[in-house]
MIVEX-739162 format. One line per field, with one value per residue: x, y, z of N, C-alpha, C in turn. Coordinates in pm, 1 decimal, always signed. Atoms other than C-alpha are relative to their C-alpha. Layout:
BEGIN
nxx <- (X	...) $
nyy <- (Y	...) $
nzz <- (Z	...) $
caxx <- (X	...) $
cayy <- (Y	...) $
cazz <- (Z	...) $
cxx <- (X	...) $
cyy <- (Y	...) $
czz <- (Z	...) $
END
This chain:
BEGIN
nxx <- (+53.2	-61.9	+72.4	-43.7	+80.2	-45.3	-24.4	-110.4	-76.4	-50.8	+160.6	-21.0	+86.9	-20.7	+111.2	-24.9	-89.7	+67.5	+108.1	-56.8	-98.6	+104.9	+33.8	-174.6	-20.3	+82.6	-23.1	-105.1	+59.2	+41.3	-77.0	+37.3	-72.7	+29.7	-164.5	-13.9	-24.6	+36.3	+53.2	-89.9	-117.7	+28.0	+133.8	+138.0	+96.3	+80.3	+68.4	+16.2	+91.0	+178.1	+40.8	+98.6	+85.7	+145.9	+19.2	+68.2	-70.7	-100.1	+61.7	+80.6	-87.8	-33.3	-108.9	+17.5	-54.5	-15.9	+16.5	+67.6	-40.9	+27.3	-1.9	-51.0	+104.9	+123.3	-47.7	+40.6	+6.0	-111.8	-44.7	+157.3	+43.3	-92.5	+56.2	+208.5	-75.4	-78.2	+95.1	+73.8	-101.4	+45.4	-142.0	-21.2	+159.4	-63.1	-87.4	+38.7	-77.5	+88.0	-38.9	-109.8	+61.5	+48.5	+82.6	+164.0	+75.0	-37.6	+147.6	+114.3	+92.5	+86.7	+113.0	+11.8	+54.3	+164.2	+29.1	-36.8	+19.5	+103.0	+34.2	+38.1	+119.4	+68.6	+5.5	+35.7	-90.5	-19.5	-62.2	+73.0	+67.9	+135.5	+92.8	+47.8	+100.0	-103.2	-102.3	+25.6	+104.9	-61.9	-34.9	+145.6	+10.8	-99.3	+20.4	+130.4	-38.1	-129.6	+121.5	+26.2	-98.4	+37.6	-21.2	-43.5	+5.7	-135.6	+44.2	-113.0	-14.2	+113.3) $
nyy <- (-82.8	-146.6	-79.3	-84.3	-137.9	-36.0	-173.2	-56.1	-64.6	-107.7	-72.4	-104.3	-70.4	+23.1	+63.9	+199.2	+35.9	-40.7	+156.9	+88.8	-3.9	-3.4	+137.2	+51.2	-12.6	+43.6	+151.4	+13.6	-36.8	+112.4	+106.4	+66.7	+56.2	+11.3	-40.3	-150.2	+56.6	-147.3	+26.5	-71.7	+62.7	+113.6	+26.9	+134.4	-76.3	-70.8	+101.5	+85.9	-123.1	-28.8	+96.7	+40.4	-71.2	+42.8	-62.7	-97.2	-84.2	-42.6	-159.2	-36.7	+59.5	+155.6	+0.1	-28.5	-122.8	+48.0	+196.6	+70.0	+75.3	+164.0	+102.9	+129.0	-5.0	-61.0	-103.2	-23.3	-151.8	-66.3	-153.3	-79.6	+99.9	+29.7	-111.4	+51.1	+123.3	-28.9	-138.3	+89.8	+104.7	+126.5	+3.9	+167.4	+56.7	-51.8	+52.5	+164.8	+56.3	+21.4	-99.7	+50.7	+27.3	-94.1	-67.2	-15.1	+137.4	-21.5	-84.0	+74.4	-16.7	-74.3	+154.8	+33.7	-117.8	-44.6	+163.7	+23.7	-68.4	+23.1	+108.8	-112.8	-71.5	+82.1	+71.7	-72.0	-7.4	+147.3	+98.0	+74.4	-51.7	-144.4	-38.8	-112.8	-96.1	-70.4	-69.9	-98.6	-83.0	-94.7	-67.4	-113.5	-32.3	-112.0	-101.5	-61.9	+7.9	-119.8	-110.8	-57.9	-166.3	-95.9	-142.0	-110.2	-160.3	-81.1	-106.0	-107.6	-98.3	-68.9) $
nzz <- (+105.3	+25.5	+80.7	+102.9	+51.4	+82.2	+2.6	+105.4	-69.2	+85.9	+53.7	+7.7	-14.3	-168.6	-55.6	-65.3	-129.2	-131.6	-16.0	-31.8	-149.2	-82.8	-69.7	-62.6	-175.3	-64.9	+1.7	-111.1	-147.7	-72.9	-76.0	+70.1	+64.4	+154.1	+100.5	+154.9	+137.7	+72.3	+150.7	+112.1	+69.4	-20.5	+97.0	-81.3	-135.8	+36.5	+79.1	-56.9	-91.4	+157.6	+79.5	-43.8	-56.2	+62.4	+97.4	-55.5	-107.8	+50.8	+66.3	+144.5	+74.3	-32.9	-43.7	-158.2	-96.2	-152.8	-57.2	-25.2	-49.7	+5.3	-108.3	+61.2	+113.0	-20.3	+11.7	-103.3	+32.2	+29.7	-88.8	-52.4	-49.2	-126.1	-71.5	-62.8	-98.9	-104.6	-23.1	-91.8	-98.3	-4.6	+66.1	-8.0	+96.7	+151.1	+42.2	+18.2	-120.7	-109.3	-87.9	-145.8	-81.2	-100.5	+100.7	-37.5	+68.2	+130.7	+51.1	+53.3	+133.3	-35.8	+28.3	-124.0	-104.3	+41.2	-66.4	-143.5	-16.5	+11.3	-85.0	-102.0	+13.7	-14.8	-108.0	-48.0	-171.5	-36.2	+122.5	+104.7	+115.8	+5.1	+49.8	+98.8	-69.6	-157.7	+59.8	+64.5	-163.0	-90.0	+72.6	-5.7	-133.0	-17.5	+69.2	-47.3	-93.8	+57.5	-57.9	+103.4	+18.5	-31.8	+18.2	-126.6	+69.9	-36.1	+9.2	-22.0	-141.5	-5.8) $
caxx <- (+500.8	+681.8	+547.4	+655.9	+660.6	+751.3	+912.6	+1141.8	+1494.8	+1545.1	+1178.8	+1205.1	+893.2	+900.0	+522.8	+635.4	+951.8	+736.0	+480.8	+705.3	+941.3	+574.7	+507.1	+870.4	+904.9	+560.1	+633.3	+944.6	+783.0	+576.4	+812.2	+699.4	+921.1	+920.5	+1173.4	+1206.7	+1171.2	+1285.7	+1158.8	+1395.4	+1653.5	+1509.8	+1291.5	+1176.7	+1032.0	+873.1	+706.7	+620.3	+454.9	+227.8	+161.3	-9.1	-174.0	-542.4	-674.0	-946.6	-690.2	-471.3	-491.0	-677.0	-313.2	-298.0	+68.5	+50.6	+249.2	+488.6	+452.2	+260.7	+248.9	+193.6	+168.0	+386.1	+151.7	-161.6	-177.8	-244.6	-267.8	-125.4	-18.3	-403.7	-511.1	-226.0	-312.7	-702.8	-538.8	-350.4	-595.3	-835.9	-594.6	-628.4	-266.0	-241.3	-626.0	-458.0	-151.3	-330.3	-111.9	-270.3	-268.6	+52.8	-63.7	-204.5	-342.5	-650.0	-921.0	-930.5	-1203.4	-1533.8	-1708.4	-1943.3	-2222.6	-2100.3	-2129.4	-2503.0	-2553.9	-2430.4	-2605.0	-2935.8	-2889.0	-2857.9	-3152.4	-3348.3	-3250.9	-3459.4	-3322.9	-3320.6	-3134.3	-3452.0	-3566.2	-3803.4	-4103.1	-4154.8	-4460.4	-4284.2	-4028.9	-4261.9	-4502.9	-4179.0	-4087.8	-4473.6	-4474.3	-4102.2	-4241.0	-4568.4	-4339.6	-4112.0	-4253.6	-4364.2	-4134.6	-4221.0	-4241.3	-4021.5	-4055.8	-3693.2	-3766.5	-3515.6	-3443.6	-3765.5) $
cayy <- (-1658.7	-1375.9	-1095.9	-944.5	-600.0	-517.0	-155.7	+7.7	+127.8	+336.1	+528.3	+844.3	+942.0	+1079.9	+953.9	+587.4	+650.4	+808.7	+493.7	+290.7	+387.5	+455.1	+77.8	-23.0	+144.5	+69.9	-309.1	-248.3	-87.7	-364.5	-608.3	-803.7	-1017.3	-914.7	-870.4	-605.7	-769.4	-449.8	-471.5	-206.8	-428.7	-753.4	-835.9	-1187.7	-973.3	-728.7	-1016.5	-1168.2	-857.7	-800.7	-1099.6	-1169.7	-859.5	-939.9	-803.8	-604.8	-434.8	-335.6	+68.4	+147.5	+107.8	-254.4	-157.7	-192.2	+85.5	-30.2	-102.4	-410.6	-611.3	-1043.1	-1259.2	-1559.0	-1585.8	-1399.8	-1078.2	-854.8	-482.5	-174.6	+152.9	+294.4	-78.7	-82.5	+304.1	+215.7	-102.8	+96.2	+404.2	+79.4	-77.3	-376.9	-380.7	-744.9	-868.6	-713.6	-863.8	-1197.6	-1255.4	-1360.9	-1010.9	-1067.0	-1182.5	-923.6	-685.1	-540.8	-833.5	-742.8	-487.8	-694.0	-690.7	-463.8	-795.0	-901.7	-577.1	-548.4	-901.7	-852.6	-536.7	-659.8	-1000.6	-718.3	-521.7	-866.6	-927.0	-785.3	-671.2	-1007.8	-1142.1	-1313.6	-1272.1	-972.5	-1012.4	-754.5	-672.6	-636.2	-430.3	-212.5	-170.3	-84.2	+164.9	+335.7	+344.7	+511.1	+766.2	+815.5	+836.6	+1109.8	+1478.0	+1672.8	+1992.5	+2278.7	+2612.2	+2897.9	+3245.0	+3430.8	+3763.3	+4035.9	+4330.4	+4599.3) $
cazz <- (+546.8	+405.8	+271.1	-58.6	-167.4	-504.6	-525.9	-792.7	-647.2	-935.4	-969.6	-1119.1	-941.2	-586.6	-516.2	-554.5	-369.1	-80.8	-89.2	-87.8	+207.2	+375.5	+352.8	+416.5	+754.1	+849.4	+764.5	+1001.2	+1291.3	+1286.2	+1292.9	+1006.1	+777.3	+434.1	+124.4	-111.4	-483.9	-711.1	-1078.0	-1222.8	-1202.6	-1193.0	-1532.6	-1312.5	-1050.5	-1262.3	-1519.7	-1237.1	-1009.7	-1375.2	-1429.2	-1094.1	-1021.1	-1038.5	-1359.6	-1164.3	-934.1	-1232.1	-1358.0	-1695.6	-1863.4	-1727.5	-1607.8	-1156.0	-998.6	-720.1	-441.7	-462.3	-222.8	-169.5	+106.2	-50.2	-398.3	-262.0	-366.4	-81.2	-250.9	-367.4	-188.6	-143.1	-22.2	+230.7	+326.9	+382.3	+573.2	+782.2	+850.4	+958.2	+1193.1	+1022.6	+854.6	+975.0	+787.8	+484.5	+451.4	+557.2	+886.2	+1220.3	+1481.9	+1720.0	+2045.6	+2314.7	+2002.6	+2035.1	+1907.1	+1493.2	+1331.4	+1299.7	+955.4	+911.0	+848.0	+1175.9	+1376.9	+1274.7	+1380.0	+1717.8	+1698.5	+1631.6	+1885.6	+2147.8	+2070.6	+2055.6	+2426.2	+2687.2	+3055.5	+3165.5	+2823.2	+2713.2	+2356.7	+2312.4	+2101.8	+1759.9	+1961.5	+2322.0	+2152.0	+1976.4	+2363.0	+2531.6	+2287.5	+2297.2	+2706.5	+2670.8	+2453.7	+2651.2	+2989.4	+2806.1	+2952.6	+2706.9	+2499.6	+2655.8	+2507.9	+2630.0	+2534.9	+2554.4	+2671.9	+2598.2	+2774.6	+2767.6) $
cxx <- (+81.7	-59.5	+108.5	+8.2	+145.0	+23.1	+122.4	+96.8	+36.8	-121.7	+55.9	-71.8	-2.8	-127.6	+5.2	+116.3	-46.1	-97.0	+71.6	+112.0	-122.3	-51.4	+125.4	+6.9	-149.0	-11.7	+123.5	-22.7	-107.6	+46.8	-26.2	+84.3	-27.1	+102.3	-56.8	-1.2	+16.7	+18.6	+57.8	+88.8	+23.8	-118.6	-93.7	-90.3	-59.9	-146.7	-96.7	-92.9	-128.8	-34.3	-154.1	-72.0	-117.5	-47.7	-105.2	+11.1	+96.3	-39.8	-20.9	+134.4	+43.3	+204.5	-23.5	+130.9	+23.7	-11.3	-104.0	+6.4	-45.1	+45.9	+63.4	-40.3	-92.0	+37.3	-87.2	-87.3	+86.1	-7.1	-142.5	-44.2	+28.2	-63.4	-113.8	+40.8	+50.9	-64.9	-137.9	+34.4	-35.3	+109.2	+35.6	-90.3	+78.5	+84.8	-17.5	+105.9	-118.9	+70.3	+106.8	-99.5	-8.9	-36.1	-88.6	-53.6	-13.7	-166.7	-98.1	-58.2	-139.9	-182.3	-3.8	-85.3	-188.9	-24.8	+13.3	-91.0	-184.0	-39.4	-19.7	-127.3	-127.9	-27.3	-85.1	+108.4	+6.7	+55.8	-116.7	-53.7	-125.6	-60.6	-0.5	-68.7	+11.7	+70.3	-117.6	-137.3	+105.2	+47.0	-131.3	-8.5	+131.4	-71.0	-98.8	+81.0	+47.7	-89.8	+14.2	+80.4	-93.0	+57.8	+55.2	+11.4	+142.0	-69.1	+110.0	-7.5	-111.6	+64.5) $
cyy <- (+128.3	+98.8	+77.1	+138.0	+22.1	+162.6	+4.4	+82.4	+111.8	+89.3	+120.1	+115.0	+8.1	-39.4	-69.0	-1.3	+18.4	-114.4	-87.2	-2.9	+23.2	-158.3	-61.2	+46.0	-44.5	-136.8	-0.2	+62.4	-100.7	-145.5	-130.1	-25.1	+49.7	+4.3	+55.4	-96.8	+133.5	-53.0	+95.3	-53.0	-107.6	-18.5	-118.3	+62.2	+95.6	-78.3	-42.1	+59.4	+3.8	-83.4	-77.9	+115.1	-28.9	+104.0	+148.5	+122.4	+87.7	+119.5	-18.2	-34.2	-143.9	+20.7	+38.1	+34.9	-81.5	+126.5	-64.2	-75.1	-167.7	-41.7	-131.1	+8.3	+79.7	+124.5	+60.0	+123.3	+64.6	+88.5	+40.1	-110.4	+26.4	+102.7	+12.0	-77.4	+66.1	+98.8	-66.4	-60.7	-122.8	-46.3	-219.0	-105.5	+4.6	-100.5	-180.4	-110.2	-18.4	+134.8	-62.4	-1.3	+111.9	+125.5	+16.7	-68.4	+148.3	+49.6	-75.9	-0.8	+71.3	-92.1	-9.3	+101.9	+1.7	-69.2	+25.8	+116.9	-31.9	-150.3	+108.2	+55.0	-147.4	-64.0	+80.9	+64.1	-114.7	-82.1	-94.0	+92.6	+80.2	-27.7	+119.4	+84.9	+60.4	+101.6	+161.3	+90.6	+99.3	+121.3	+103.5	+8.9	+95.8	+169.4	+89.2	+71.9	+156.9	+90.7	+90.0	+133.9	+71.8	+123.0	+120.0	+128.5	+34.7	+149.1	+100.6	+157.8	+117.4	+131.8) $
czz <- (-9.8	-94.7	-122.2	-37.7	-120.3	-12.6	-118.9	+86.1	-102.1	-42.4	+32.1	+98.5	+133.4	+90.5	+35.6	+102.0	+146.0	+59.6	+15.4	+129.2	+86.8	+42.3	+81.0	+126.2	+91.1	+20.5	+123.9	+106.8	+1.7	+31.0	-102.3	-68.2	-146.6	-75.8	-54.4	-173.4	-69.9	-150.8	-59.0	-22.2	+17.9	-120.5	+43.9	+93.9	-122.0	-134.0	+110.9	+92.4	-97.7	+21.2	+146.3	+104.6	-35.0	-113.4	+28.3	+75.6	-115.0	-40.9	-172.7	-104.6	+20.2	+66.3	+184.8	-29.6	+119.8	+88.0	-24.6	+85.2	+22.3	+158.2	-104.8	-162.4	-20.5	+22.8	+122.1	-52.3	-47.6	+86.7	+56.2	+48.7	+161.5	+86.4	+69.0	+109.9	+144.4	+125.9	+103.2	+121.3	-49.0	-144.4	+14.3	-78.0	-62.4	-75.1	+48.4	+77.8	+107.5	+87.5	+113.8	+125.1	+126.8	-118.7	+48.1	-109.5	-189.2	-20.4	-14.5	-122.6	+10.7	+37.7	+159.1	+102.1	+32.6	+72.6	+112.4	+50.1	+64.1	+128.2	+111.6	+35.2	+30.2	+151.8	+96.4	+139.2	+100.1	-91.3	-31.8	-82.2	+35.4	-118.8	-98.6	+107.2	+122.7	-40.1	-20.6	+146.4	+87.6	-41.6	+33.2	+172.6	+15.6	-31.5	+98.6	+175.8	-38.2	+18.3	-167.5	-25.7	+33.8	-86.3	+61.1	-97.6	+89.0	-8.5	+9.1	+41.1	-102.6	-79.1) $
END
């Protein structure tokens, strides 16, 4: 799989040139395979970048702003995708590679997290299932255990 990224070598604008050498070296410090397609001086690559940006992803003028980038066909994102992507550690999800091997295991979904969150909470201190109503006794004996706020008078100097 190679990843794509559509960029303009001739962009007037120093935003896109900055986004785009921001993905470019970050694609090469990670070591990832990609090519450059440039649409200023390639009309197949730039037909071809429009044509399969998803219509939902495209800006209010329907014209996408490189970079874009693709996994083979599948579009991955643009510049603020990647940035989110990257800011997540989860640059590899994104671009719809598998994490190189010894990585730390890949962000969970937030769905998931809960899930794991909530099997937890369901277990007692022995890992068997806890009861609503167990749950909600050990919860009222914590409370009742807990010493009561005390009042303190600060007394400052006479």
């Amino acid at each position: 799989m190679v990843i794509k990224v559509f960029l303009a070598s001739s962009s007037g604008s120093t935003a896109i040139k900055k986004k785009q050498q921001d993905v470019l070296g970050f694609l090469e410090a990670l070591k990832v395979d990609y090519a450059q397609l440039d649409i200023a001086c390639n009309e197949d690559n730039r037909m071809w970048m429009r044509e399969n940006v998803p219509v939902e992803k495209k800006p209010t003028n329907g014209i996408p702003l490189p970079p874009q980038i693709f996994n083979e066909e599948s579009y991955c994102g643009d510049y603020e995708t990647f940035f989110d992507a990257k800011e997540d550690n989860a640059v590899y999800a994104f671009l719809g590679l598998p994490p190189p091997p010894g990585s730390k295991k890949a962000p969970v979904k937030e769905e998931e997290a809960q899930e794991e969150v909530e099997d937890e909470e369901a277990k007692g201190e022995d890992d068997q299932p806890v009861s609503e109503e167990e749950e909600e006794l050990r919860q009222l004996e914590e409370e009742e255990e807990a010493p009561e706020p005390r009042e303190t008078a600060c007394s400052g100097p006479s």
